[in-house]
N, C-alpha and C positions, 0 to 999 in steps of 0.2 A: 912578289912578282909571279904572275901566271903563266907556268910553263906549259910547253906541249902541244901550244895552238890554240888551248881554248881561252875563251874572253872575260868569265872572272871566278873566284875560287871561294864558296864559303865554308868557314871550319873545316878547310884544305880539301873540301872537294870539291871537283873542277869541272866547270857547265859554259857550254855555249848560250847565248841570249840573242833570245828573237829583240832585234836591235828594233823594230816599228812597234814593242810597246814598254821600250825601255823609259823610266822617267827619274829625276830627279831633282829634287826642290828642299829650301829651305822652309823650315818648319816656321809661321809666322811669332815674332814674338808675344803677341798680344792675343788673349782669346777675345771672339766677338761680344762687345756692348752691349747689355739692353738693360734700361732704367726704368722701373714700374714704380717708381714713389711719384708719389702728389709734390713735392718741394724742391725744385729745382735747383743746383747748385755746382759745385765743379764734379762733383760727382755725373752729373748730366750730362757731360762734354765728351766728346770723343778723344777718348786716348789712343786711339792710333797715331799722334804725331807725339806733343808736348805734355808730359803729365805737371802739375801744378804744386804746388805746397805756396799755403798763403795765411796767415793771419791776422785779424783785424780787431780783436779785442784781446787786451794783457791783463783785465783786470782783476783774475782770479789767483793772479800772485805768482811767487817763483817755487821752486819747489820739486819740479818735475823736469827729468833729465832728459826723456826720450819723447821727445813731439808728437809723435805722429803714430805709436805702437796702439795695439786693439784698444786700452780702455785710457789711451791719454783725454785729458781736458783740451783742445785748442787753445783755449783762453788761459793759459798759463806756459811758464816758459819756466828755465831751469833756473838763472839769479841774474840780477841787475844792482846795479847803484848808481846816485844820481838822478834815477829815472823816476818821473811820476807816472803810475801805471794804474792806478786807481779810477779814473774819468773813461768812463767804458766808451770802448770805438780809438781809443787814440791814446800816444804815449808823448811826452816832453821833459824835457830838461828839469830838473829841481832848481831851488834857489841856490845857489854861492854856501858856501861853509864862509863865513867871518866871525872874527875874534872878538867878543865882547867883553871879557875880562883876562887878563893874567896874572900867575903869580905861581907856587910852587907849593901850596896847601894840598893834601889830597881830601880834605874833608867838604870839598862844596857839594852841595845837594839845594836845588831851587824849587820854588813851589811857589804857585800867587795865593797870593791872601785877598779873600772879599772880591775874588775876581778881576782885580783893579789894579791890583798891588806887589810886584813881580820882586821876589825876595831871593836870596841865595847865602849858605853860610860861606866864610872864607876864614879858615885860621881860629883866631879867637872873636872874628864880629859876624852879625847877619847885616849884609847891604841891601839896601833897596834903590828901586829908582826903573826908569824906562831902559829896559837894555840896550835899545837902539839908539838911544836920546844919550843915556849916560855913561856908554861903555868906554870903561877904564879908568872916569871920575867917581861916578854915583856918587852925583850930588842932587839931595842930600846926602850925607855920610854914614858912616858905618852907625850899626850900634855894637857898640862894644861887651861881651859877655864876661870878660876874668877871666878866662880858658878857654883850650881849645873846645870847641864845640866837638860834642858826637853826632847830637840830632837833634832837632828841633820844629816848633809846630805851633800851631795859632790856633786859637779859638775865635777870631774875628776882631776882638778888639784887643787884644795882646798877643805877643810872640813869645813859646818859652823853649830855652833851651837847657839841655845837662850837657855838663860841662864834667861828667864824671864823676864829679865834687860833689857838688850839688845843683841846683835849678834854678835858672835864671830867668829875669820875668823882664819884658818894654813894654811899651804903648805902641802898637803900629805906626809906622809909618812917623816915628819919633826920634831923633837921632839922641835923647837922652841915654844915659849910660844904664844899663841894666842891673837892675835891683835881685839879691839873693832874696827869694822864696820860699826855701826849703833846702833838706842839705840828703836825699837820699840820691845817691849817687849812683844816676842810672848809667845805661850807654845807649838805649832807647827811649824815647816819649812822640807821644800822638795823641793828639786831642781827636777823639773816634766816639760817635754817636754822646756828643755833650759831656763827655768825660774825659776827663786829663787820666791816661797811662801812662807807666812809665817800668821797665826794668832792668833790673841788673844782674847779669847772669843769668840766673833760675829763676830769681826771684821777680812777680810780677805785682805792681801795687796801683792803686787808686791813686792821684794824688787831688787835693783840692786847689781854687787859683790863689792859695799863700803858701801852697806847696806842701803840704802836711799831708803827711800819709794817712789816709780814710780806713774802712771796715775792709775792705778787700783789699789781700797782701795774701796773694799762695805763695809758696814755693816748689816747682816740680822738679824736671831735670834737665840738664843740660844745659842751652844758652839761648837765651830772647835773642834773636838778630832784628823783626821786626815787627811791628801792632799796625792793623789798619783795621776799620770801620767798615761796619757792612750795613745790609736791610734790616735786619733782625739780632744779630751780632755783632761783639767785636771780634777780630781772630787774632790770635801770637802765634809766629813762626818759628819755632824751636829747632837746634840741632841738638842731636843728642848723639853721640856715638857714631859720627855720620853720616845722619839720615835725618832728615828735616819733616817734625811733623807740627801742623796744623790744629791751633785750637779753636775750637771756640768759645767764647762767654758771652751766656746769655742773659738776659736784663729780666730778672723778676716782675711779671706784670701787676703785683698786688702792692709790691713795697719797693720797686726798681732797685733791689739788691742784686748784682753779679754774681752770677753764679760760677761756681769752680768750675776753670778749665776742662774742658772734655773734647777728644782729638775728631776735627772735623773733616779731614783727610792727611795723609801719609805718604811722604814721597821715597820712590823706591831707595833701596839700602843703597849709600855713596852718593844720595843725592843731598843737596841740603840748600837754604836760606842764601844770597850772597848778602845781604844788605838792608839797613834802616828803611830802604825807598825800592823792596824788590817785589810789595803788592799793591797791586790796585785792584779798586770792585767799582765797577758801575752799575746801580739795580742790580741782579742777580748775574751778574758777570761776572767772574775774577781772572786777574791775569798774575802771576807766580813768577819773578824771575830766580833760577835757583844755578847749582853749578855746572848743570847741566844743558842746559838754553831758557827755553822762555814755553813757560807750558797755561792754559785756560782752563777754565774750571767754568762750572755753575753752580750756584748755592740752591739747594732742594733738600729732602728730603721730610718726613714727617715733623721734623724738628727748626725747620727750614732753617738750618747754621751748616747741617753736612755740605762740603764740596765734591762734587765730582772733580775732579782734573783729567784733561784730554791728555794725547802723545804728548812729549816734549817735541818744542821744533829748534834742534840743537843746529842749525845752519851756519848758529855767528858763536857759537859756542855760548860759554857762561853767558846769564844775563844779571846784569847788575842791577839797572833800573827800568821801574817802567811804568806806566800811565795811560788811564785813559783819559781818554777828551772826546764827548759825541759820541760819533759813528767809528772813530779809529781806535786804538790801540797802538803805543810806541814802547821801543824797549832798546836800552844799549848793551853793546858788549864790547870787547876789546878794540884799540887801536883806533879808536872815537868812530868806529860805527853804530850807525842809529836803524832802528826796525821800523816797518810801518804794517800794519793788519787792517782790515775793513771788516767790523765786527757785524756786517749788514749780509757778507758773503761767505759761506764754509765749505770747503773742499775736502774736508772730515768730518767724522764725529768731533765735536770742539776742539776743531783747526780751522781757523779762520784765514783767508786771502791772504797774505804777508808778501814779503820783499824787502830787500835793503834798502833803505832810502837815503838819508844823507849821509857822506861816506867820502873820509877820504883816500883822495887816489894815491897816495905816497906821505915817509913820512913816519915816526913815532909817536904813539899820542898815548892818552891814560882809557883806562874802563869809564866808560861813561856811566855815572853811577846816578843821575838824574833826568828827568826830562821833564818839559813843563812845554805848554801852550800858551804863548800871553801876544795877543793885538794877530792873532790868525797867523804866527810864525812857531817855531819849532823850536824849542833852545833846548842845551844839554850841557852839563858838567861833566868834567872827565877826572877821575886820581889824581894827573901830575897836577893839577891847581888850575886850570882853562874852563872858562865860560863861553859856550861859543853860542851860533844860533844861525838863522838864514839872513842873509843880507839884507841889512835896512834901504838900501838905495832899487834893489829890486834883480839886481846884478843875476844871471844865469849860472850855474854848474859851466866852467868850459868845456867838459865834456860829459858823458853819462852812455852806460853801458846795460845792455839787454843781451844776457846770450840765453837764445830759445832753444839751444840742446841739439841733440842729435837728430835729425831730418833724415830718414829711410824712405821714404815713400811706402811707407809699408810692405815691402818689402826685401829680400834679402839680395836678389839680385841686384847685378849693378848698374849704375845710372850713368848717363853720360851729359852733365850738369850744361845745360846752355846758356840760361840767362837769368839775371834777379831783374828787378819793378818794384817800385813803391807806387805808394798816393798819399800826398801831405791835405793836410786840414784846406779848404776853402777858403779860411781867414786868412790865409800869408795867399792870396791870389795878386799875381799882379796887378790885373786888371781892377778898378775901383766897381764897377757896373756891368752887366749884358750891353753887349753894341749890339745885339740883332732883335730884341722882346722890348715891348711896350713898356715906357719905363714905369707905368701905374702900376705892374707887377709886381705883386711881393714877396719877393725869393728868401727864401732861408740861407743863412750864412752856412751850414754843412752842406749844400747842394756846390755840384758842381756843375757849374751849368753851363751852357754854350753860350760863347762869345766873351769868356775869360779866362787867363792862359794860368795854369798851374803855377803858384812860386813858391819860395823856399826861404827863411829865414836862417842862416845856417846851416850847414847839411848832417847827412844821415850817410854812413858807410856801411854796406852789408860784408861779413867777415865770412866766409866760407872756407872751413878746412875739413880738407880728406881724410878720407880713414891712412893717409901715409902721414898725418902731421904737416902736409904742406896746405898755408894759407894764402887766398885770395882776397884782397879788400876792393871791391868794387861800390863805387857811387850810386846813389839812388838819385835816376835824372829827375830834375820838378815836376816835366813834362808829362808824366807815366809812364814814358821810354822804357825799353828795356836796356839794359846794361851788359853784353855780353862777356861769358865767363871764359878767361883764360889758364886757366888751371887744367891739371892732368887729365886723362882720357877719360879714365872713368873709373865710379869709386863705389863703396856699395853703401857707405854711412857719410853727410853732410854736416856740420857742427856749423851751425850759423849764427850769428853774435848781430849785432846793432850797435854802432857808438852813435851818437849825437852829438854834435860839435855847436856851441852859440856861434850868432853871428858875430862876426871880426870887426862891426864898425859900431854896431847897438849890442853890448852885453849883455841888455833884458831882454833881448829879443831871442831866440832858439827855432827848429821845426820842429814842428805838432808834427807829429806821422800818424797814418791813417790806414794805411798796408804796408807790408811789408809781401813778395812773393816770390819763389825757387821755381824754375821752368825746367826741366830735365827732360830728357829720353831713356827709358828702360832700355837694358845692355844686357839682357839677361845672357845663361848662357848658352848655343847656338844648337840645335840640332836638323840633322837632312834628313828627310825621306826618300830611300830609294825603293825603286817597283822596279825588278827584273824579274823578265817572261823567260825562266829556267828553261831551256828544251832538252825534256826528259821522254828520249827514245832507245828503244836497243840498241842502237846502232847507229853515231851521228861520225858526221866526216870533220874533223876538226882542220882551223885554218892553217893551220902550219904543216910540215911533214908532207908535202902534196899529195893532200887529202887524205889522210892514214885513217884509217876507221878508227874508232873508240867502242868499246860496249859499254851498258850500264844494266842493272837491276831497276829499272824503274819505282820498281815497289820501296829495294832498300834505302835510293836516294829519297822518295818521298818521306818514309819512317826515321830518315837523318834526318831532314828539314824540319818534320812537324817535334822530332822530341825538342831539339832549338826551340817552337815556338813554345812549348810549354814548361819546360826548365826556363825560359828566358834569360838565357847566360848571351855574357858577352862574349862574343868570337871575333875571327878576325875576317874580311872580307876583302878581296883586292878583286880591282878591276886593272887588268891590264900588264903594263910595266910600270903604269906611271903613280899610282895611287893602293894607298893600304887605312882601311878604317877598322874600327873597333862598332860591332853594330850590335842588336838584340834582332831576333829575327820576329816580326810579330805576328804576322799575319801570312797565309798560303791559302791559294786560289789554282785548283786543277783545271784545265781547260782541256778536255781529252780530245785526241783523234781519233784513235783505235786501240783495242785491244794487242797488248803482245800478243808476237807469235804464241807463247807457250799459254794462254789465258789467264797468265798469274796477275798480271794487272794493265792499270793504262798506261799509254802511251800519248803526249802531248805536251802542252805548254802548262808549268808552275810558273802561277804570279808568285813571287815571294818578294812582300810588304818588310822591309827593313829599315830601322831609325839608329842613327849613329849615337857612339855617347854625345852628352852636354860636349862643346867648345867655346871657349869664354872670348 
């Protein structure tokens, strides 16, 4: 409170104010616009009202926790399942998880033979047959091996498996009972670039198709977990000590002799091998599943057998099994979740696009220890003894989740969240055709065009929760409406999620979505600019006291003000009885009248330029 008549007090000394050029305003919160790029885009838009956050492509995978910070991707979001994110521009439901075999084995591992021919071990038999067609008969029946299977592998017109004992030989596709071939008793075999492997322990051997161990039989260290085939090589996965390395063996070009093992990459110490089915190579691609996630490689070097291998992408932990097919990449890990990669797109050095893909929402299940591609669907084995795969009937995920992470709007202040918007695919349009364009027109089904109303195939919820843990689930209208947010005042971090629900009456049916978008106002926090004309005289008459003189030092009140402006401390400032701020003093502007009497200095009007602290 300002005593003694005069009108306000900084750093408790006390000035009258020429009240006609007194001012004071709010600092705005937005500095002014101006866009000099060639490419137009939300960037362009004036944010003086609604600032935006929106994205329309997920295809570059999950991965990435904060959306919107300096060097995020847009096109990728933090993790999903259920969701097919892959089809750049738009995200939908996955197929259904259904069960195409049971039983309580944990040794199934499937793989098609000749392309044609979808096999899977169970117990002591390899079954064949259409998984869609014959799930939980596979008929025809089993063939039978004599024991329990470890692994097993085809060369196109026979299937052989080690049964630990020794090696077991069929006819594809032949429910006759399997004939013993040989008796070295592996716990791996792969038939890899025209040649039957197989080993046990340390020990790794040639064998031929009556099973007899050939010219090549090392023994190194530690334990084979798995053999796969490459360009130029075969590789063995070895642990040794806890730490899983890679060999390779290469094919003699003069007399196609193997040559002894030599390590073609090294996974760090604690890492190692999970399993019979935890390498794949496509051309020069490899993908590793070890116990640490799921890591890629490229075969190069002068010797062309060395692997690079990229980061591990440890998201779903261990990976068990994995596979490529085409353009993807698939891998399991625990609790019968499945991976999916798009080896066409990298967001590393050998990190390719990934995301969870099918994945159940609840529920105990086994490590998915296989995957296979057979008739354009997905199937996987798991430990507890389950063959499952994507719905034969065509059936949707009932639901399927995308959460895209943390939404700041770049930056730290806070936002006062108003509304979300979608925009679904053109193909769920209600409308069949344009009612107002020539109908010789011929529109693209991605356009959205005039004279056909938005619709929706199942909905899309957008999940918004505050940096207090409190969430919002709001509807995405078909319409492109907005959805108004009824959540807390304001917050400075947005966590925004996507579920996808099928529709209730057509189970194949789901929404494509096409956007998703955040409408907020910055909230930053608040500062006033005050401009008080100081009247700095020898001698002023102050309001109170009727009319009591006052003296001042002009000189020393100005050398008080200006060290304020250049210390720039906070002090305290009251105007009045009724108001007390905390300000920095910044700026002074003398406006003289006259000289004091004693000529020591002016005499006039101090503008003194003052900015209060932040108020949130």
């Amino acid at each position: 409170m300002v005593a003694g008549g005069f009108d306000v007090a900084v750093d408790g000394r006390k000035y009258l104010v020429d009240t006609a050029g007194y001012r004071r305003r709010t600092i705005p919160a937005q500095r002014e616009q101006r866009d000099t790029s060639t490419d137009v885009g939300e960037h362009t838009l004036s944010s003086a009202g609604q600032w935006i956050r929106s994205q329309t492509d997920w295809s570059y995978g999950s991965g990435q926790r904060h959306y919107d910070i300096a060097d995020a991707d847009r096109r990728r979001f933090d993790t999903s399942a259920n969701v097919d994110v892959f089809t750049e521009g738009q995200i939908s439901l996955c197929k259904a998880i259904e069960q195409k075999a049971t039983g309580s084995n944990s040794n199934l591992y499937a793989r098609v033979v000749n392309g044609t021919v979808f096999y899977f071990s169970d117990g002591t038999d390899l079954k064949y047959g259409d998984p869609d067609v014959n799930a939980g008969a596979y008929s025809p029946a089993a063939t039978p091996m004599g024991g329990t299977i470890q692994d097993w592998t085809s060369d196109g017109a026979s299937v052989y498996a080690t049964i630990g004992s020794a090696v077991k030989k069929a006819t594809v596709s032949n429910t006759t009972t399997a004939s013993t071939v040989g008796s070295f008793a592996g716990d791996v075999i792969e038939f890899a670039n025209g040649r039957l492997l197989s080993a046990d322990g340390a020990r790794i051997v040639e064998l031929n198709s009556s099973g007899a161990v050939l010219t090549f039989d090392k023994t190194l260290t530690g334990t084979c977990k798995v053999i796969k085939g490459g360009p130029t090589a075969i590789y063995a996965g070895y642990n040794d000590n806890g730490q899983g390395i890679l060999y390779g063996i290469s094919v003699s070009t003069t007399d196609g002799a193997l040559s002894y093992p030599v390590p073609a990459a090294v996974l760090p110490v604690g890492e190692t091998f999970t399993g019979p089915f935890s390498i794949d190579v496509f051309g020069e691609v490899m993908v590793v599943g070890t116990s640490a996630g799921v890591r890629f490689g490229v075969i190069s070097g002068q010797d062309q057998f060395s692997v690079s291998l990229g980061p591990v992408i440890d998201d779903g932990g261990a990976a068990y099994g994995v596979r490529i097919v085409g353009r993807y990449a698939y891998w399991g890990t625990t609790n019968g979740n499945t991976w999916k990669a798009d080896l066409v797109k990298f967001v590393d050095t050998l990190v390719p696009a990934y995301s969870k893909f099918l994945a159940f929402d609840s529920g105990s299940y086994g490590n998915v220890q296989s995957l296979e591609v057979f008739d354009s669907k997905l199937f996987f084995t798991d430990s507890s003894g389950e063959l499952y795969g994507e719905d034969a009937s065509g059936d949707l995920a009932a639901t399927g989740e995308v959460t895209v992470g943390l939404v700041s709007f770049g930056t730290v202040a806070k936002k006062v969240l108003r509304a979300t918007s979608g925009r679904f695919t053109a193909a769920q349009n209600t409308l069949a055709s344009p009612t107002d364009y020539a109908t010789v027109t011929d529109y693209q089904d991605p356009l959205d065009y005039r004279g056909v109303t938005q619709g929706v195939t199942g909905a899309v919820t957008i999940t918004v929760t505050d940096d207090t843990n409190a969430s919002v689930a709001l509807a995405v209208a078909a319409a492109q409406a907005e959805t108004a947010y009824t959540g807390a005042t304001t917050a400075e971090v947005y966590e925004v999620k996507l579920t996808l629900t099928r529709d209730a009456s057509d189970t194949t049916t789901g929404p494509i979505l096409e956007r998703w978008s955040l409408h907020a106002r910055p909230q930053p926090q608040r500062i006033e600019e005050i401009i008080a004309p100081l009247i700095l005289q020898g001698m002023v008459t102050t309001s109170g006291g009727a009319g009591a003189a006052a003296y001042y030092d002009t000189l020393d009140e100005y050398n008080a003000l200006r060290t304020l402006v250049v210390s720039a401390a906070e002090v305290t400032y009251e105007e009045g009885t009724g108001r007390t701020d905390t300000v920095t003093v910044e700026d002074l502007e003398l406006q003289p009248l006259r000289f004091s009497d004693d000529n020591s200095w002016w005499e006039g009007t101090c503008l003194v330029r003052m900015l209060t602290s932040p108020q949130g």
